[in-house]
C-alpha positions as CSV (number, residue, x, y, z in Angstrom):
1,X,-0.2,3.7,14.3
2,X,3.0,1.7,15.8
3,X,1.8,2.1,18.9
4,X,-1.7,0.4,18.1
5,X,-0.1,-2.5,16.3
6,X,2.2,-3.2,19.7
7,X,-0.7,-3.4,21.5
8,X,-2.3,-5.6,19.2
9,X,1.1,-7.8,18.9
10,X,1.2,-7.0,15.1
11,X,4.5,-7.4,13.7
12,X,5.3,-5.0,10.9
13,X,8.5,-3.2,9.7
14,X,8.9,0.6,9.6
15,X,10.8,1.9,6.4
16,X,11.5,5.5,6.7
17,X,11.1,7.2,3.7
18,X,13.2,10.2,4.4
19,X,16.3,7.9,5.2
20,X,18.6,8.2,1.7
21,X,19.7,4.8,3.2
22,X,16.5,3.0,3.2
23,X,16.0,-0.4,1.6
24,X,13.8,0.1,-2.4
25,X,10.7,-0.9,-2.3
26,X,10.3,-3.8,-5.1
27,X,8.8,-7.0,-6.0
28,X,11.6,-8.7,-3.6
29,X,11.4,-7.1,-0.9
30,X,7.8,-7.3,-0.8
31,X,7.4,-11.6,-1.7
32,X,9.6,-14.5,-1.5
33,X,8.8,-15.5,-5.4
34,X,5.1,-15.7,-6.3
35,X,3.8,-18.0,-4.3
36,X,4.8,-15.9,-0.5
37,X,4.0,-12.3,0.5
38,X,6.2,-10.8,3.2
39,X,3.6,-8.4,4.3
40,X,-0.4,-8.7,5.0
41,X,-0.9,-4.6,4.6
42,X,0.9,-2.0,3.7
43,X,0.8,2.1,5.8
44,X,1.6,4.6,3.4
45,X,1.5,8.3,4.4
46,X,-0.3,9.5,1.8
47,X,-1.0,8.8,-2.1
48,X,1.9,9.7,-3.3
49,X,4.8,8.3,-0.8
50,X,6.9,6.4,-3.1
51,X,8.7,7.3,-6.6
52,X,7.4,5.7,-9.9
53,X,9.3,2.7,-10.0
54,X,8.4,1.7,-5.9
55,X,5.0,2.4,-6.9
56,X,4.9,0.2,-9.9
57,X,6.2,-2.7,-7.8
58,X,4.0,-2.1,-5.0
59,X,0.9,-2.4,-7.2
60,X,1.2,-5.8,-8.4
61,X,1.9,-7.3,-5.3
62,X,-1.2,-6.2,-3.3
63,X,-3.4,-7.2,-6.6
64,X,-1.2,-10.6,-6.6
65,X,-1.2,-11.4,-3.0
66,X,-4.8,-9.2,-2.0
67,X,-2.8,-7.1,0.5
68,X,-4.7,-4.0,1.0
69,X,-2.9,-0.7,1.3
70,X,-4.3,2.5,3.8
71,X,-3.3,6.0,3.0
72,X,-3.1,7.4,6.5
73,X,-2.9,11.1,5.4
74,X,-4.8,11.9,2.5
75,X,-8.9,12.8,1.3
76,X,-11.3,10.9,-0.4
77,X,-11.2,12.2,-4.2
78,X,-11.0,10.2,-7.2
79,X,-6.8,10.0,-7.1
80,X,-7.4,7.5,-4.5
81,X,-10.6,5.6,-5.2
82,X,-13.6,7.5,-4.1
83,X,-15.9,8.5,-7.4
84,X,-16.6,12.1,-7.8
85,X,-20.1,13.2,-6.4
86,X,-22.9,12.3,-9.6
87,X,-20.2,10.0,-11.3
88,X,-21.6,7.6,-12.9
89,X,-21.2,4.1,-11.2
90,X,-20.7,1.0,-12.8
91,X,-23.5,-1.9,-11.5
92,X,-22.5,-4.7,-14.4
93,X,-21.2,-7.6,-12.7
94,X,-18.6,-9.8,-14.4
């Protein structure tokens, strides 16, 4: 993936989630204020990458700002967006 975004001349920021001395994920690090997101996208591993409290901070900020978000490992089940096969689909518009 990083080596895609070099060759495209993306700039992004890596934050290892491993590393016990990696920065938190919340509503700061992610926006300068309301009006200024610090990211366009956002790579996550899989689903379930981040604790609780990152998650809950992540959320708002892509609805806010419309940054989409990839899960690079994961399926496509109804965790993650994807109805289950014969679910009923809504067609009302709003």
């Amino acid at each position: 993936m990083t080596a895609q975004l070099d060759r495209e001349g993306v700039p992004y920021d890596v934050v290892k989630l491993a590393d016990a001395n990696r920065p938190k994920i919340t509503a700061a690090f992610l926006a300068d204020g309301t009006t200024r997101a610090k990211y366009q996208g956002v790579v996550m591993p899989n689903e379930n990458a981040l604790p609780a409290d990152e998650l809950a901070a992540l959320a708002p900020f892509e609805k806010q700002f419309g940054v989409r978000q990839v899960d690079a490992y994961t399926w496509a089940n109804p965790a993650n967006g994807r109805p289950r096969r014969g679910a009923a689909r809504s067609t009302a518009s709003t």
